[in-house]
Structures are given as structure tokens and as C-alpha cells.
TIBANU-668040 format. One record per residue (C-alpha): residue number from 0; x, y, z. Coordinates in steps of 0.05 Angstrom, whole numbers, plus 5000, padded with zeros to 4 digits. Layout:
<node><n>NUM</n><c1>X</c1><c2>Y</c2><c3>Z</c3></node>
...
***
This chain:
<node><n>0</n><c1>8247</c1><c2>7242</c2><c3>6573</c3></node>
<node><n>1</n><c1>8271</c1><c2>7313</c2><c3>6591</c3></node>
<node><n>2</n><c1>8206</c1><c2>7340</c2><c3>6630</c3></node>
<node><n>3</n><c1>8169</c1><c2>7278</c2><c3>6653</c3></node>
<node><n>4</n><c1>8120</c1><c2>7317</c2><c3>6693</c3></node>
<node><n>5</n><c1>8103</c1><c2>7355</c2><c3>6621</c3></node>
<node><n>6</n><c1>8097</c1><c2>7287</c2><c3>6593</c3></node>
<node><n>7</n><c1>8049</c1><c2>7257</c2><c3>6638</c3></node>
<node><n>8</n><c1>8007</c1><c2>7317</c2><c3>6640</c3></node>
<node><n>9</n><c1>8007</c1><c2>7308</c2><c3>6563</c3></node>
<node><n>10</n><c1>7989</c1><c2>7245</c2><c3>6547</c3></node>
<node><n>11</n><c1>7947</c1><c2>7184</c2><c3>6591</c3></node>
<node><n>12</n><c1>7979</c1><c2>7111</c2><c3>6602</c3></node>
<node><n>13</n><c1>7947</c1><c2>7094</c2><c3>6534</c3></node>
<node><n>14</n><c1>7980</c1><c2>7145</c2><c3>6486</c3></node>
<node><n>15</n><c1>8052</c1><c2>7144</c2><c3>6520</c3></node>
<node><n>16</n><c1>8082</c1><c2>7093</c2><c3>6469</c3></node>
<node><n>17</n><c1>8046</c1><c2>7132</c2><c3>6412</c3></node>
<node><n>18</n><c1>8081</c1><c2>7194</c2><c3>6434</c3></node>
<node><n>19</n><c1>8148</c1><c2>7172</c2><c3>6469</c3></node>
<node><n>20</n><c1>8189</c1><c2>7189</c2><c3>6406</c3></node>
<node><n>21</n><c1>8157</c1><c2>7269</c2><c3>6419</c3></node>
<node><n>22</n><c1>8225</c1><c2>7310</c2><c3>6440</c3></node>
<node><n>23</n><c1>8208</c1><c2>7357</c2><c3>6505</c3></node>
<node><n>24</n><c1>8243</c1><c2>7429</c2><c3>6498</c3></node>
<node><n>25</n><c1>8229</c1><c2>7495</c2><c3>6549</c3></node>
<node><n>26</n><c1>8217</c1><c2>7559</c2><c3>6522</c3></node>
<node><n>27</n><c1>8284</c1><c2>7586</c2><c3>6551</c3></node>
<node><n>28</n><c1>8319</c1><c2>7528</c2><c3>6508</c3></node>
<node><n>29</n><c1>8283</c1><c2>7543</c2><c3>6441</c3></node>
<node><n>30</n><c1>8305</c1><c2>7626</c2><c3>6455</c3></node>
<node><n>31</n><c1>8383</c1><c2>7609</c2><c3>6459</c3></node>
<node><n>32</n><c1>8379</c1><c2>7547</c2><c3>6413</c3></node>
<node><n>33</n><c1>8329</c1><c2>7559</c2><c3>6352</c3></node>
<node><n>34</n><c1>8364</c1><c2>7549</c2><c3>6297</c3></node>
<node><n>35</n><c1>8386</c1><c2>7484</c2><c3>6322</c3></node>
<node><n>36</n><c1>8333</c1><c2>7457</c2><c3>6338</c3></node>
<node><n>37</n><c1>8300</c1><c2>7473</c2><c3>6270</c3></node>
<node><n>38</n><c1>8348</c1><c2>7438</c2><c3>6233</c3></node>
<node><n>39</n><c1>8337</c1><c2>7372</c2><c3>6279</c3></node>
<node><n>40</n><c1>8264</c1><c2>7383</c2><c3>6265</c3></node>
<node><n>41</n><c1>8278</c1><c2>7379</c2><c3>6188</c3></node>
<node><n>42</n><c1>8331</c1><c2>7327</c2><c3>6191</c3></node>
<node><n>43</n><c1>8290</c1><c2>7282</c2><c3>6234</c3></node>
<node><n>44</n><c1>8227</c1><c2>7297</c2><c3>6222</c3></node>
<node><n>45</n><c1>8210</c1><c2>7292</c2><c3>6293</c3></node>
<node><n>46</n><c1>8155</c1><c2>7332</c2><c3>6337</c3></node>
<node><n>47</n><c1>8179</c1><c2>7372</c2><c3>6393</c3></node>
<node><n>48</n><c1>8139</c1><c2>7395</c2><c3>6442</c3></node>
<node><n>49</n><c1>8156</c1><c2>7474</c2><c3>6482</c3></node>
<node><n>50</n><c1>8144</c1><c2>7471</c2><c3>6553</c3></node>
<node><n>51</n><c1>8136</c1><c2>7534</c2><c3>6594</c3></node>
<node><n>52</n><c1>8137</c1><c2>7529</c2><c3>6671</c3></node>
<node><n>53</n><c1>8132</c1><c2>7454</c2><c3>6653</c3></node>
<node><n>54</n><c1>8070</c1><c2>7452</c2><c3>6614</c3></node>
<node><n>55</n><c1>8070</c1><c2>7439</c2><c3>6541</c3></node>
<node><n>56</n><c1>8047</c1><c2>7496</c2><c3>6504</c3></node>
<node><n>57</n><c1>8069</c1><c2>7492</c2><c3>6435</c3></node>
<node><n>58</n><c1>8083</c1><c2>7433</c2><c3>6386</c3></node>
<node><n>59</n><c1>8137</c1><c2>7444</c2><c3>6331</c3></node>
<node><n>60</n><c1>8128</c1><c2>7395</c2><c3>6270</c3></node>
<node><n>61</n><c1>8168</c1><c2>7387</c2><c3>6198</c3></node>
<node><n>62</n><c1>8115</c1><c2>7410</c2><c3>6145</c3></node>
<node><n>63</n><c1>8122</c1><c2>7390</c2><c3>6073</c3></node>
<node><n>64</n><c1>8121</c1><c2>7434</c2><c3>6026</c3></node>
<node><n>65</n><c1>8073</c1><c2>7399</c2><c3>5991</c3></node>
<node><n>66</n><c1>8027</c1><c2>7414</c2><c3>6047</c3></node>
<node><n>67</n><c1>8044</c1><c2>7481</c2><c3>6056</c3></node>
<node><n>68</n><c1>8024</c1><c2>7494</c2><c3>5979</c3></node>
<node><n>69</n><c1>7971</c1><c2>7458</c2><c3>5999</c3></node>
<node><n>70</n><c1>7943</c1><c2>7502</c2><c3>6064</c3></node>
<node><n>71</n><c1>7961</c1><c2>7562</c2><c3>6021</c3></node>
<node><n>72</n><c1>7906</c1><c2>7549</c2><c3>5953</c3></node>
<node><n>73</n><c1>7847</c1><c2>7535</c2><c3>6011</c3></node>
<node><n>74</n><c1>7869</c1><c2>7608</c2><c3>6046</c3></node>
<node><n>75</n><c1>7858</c1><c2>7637</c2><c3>5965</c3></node>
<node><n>76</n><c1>7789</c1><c2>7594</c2><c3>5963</c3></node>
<node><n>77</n><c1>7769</c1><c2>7629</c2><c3>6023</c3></node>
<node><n>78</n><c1>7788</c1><c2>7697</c2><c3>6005</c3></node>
<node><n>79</n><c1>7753</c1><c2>7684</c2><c3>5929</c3></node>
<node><n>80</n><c1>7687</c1><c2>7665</c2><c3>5975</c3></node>
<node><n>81</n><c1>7693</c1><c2>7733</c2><c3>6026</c3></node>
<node><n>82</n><c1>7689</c1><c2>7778</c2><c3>5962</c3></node>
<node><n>83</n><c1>7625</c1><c2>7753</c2><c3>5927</c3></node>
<node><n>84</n><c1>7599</c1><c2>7738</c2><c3>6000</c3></node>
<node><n>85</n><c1>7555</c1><c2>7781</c2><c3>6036</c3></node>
<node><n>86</n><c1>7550</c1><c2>7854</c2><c3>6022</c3></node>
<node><n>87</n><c1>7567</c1><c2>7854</c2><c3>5953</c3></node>
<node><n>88</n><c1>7504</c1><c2>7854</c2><c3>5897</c3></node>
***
């Protein structure tokens, strides 16, 4: 692993060989080397996990685009609710 102190403060004894396949990247790595590492993520469809000062802060993930459609009709439910909601008569 790149930052095994980030890893064990991630994950107990028990989740390690659910998550050993997570790549570790800083934040300093993801500034000079984003579009790289974006690609990887789509190619491989492998998490990777940003560490700053060795704690993991962020987790970057492949997302379909069915599930982006997806995410996108329950954010036009909501709004739909929010205008007959409250307020109006």
C-alpha cells in the first residue's frame, strides 16, 4: 500500500481484505496528476482514496451513467415536492 498508516486508520483487521484493492493517493498527487488518475479510475473501475497529512479524506469512485441519470430524476422529485410544499396555497 502507498500510506499504510492512512490504511490502518481506515479500515479494522476485519475489513482490510475487503478494501486492500482501494488505491491510496495524497492531495499533492491528485493536484499535479488529475487527469491521470481519472482515466485509471474509469479504466479500472477502482476506488481511490485522497489522503491529506495522511488521513483519508476523500474517496474517488467510477459512476455509471446509468446512476448518475439516476441521482439526477430524484434531485427533479425533490424540487417538484419544494414547490407545492409549504408556503404555497
Amino acid at each position: 500500500m502507498l500510506f499504510m498508516s492512512a490504511y490502518e486508520w481506515l479500515v479494522t483487521k476485519s475489513q482490510r481484505r475487503e478494501h486492500s484493492f482501494m488505491k491510496f493517493i495524497t492531495v499533492s498527487e491528485l493536484r499535479n496528476k488529475a487527469t491521470q488518475i481519472v482515466t485509471e479510475i474509469e479504466s479500472s473501475r477502482e476506488e481511490v482514496i485522497v489522503t491529506k497529512n495522511g488521513k483519508p479524506v476523500v474517496v474517488m469512485k467510477f459512476i455509471t451513467d446509468e446512476a448518475f441519470s439516476l441521482k439526477e430524476n430524484e434531485n427533479e422529485k425533490g424540487k417538484e415536492k419544494g414547490k407545492h410544499g409549504k408556503g404555497h396555497l
